[in-house]
N, C-alpha and C positions, 0 to 999 in steps of 0.2 A: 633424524626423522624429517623426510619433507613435509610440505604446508598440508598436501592431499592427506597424509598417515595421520599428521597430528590432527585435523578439522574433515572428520567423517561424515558425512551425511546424517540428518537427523532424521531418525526411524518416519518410516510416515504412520507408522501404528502411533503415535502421539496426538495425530491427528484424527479426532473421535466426533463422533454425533456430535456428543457434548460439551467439545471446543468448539465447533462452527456454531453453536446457540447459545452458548455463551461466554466464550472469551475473544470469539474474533470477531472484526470490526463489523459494527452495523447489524449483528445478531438484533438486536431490541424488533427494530424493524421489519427484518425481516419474519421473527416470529407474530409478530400482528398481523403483517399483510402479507407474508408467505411469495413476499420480494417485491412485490408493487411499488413499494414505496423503499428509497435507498436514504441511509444515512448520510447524516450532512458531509461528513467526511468523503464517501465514495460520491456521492451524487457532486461533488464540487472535483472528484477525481474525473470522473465519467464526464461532464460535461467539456472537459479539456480536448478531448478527441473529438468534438463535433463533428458526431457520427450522422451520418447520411445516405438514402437510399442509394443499396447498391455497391455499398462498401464490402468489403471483408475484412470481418476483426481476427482476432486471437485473443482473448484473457490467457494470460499464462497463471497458472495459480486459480482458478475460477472458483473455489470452496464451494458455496451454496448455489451457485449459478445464476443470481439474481442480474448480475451485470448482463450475460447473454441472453435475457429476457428482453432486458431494457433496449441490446440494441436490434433484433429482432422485430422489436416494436415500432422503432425508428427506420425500419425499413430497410434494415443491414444483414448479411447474413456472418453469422456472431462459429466461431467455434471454441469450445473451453478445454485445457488441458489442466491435470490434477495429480499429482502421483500419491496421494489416497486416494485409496477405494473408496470411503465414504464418502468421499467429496464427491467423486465422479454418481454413485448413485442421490445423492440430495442433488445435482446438478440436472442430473436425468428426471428425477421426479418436477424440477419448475420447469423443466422447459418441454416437459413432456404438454401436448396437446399446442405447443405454440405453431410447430409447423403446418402450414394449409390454414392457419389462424391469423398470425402474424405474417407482415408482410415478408419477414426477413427468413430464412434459415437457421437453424438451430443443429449444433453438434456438441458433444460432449466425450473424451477418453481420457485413457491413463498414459500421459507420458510424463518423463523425465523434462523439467525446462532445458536442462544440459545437450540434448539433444531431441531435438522439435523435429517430431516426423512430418514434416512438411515440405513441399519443393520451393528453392528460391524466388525471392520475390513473390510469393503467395499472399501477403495482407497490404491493406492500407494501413489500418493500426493495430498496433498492437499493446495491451494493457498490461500492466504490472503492480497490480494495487496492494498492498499491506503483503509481499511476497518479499520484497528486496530484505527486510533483517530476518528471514530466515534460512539466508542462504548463507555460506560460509565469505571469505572474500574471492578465494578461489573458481567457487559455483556460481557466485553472482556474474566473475569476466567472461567463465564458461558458457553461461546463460545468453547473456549480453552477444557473446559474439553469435550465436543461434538468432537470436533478435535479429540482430544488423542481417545477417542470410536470408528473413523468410519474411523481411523489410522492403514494398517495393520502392526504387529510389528515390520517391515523393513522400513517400508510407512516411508517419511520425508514431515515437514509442512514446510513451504515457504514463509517467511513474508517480505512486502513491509510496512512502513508506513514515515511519512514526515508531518511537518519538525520536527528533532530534536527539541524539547523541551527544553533545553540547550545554542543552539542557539539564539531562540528569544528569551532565558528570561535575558541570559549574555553576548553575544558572539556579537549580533549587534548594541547595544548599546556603545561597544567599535567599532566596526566598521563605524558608524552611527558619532561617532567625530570623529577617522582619519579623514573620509573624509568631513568631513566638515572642519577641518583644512587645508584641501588639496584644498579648496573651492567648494566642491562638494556638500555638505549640503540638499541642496535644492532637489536632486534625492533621499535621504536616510528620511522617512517619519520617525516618531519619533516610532510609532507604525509598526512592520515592516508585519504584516498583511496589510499593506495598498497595498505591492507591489501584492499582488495578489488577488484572487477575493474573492471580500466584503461575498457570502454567506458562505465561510467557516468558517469564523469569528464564525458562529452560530453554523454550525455542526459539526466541530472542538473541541470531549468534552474532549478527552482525547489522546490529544498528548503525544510522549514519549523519555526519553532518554536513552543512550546505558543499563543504569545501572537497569531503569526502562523494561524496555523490558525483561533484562535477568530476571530478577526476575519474572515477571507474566508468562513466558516458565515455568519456576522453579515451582513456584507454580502449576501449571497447568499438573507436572507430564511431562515434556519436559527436555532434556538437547542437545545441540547444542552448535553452534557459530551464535553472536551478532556481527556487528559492523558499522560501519558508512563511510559513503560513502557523495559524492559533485557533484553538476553538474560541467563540465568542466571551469576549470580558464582561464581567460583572462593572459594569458603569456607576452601579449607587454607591460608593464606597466614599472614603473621606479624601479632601483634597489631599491630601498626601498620599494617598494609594493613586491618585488620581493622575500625580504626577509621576509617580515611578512606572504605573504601567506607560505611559508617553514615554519618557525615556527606553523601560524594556524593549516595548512594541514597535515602538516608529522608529526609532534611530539607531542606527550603524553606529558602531559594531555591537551595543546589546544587545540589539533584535536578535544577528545571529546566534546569540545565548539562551534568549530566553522566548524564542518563538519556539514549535513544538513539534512543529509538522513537514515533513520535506516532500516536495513538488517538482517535479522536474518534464518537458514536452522537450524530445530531440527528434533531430531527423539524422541520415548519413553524411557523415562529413563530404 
């Protein structure tokens, strides 16, 4: 059985209302302010593209649509693709009324990332935020290589994905006994998917880590910079947590373990 038979596409009927408000990234947010405002995570993804009047983006993966609001607003003309339907209609409902509003253009449909109905060289950037582990490895190089085609030679791609792969396979498992030596135990589940929501477990097929990331850029005809990134530490804790997060955080090679978040801004080789 090849890689394609055995790693099938994951239905997009998994992909429901009630994932995009509550298990995908920045849902909080957007339910209060119906996208105005982006979650720390994307809003530090999104600011990486320093997006500017007169650009042309692509979000690949657009979910809620809140990103081609944003850059609409910025005076870019933004288009989203989705291969949920419901994505593409919550995408049509934000960006509904921006046109003739906003300085930027706004589009939104249903394609496949595998294959981007768009003609070559058609973007400056192009986004990929919290999309890269739900694609198989196969669909990611298939993806990637559609990137690099609708990529103009200056255009830079833009990736967001989480959590390091590194992390939960090495990284929390020693964190997971600290604190349980510390009598914490009981808050760190043994599986550390538990802390977040249960459906990602499923769509979640291919997480990755720094080393894994640069490679499928690499392969894909991409060279940049990769690296890893943490939600904000809890700083009041005792000097000894105080010291381990220093170790974890700042220094090579823990950081690559125990940071959470992967980063990555390429251009065409």
């Amino acid at each position: 059985m090849n890689e394609r038979q055995d790693q099938k596409p994951l239905p997009s009927t998994l992909y429901t209302e009630e994932y995009f408000l509550t298990a995908c990234e920045g849902y909080d947010e957007f339910t209060a302010t119906e996208g105005e405002h982006l979650s720390r995570r994307l809003s530090a993804a999104f600011a990486l593209a320093e997006v500017t009047p007169g650009m042309t983006i692509l979000d690949v993966g657009c979910g809620r649509g809140e990103i081609l609001r944003h850059c609409a607003q910025l005076g870019a003309d933004a288009v989203g693709i989705d291969y949920a339907v419901v994505a593409v209609k919550m995408s049509q409902n934000v960006i509904q009324g921006m046109n003739g509003v906003a300085p930027g253009k706004t589009a939104v449909m249903q394609a496949d990332a595998k294959k981007l109905p768009f003609p070559d060289g058609a973007f400056d950037r192009v986004l990929m935020f919290d999309v890269v582990e739900h694609l198989h490895p196969w669909e990611l190089h298939q993806a990637m290589l559609e990137v690099h085609r609708v990529l103009k030679p200056n255009g830079r791609f833009i990736i967001h994905t989480a959590p390091n792969v590194w992390y939960d396979r090495y990284a929390y498992p020693v964190v997971r006994a600290v604190r349980t030596l510390m009598g914490e135990g009981k808050k760190y589940p043994k599986d550390p998917r538990q802390f977040g929501v249960a459906v990602n477990q499923h769509v979640h097929v291919n997480e990755q880590s720094l080393w894994s990331m640069s490679r499928a850029l690499h392969k894909a005809g991409f060279e940049g910079k990769v690296w890893l990134d943490s939600p904000p530490q809890n700083r009041e804790e005792s000097k000894l947590m105080a010291v381990l997060r220093v170790l974890a955080f700042d220094l090579p090679p823990f950081r690559w373990f125990f940071e959470r978040e992967v980063f990555a801004v390429a251009g065409k080789s």
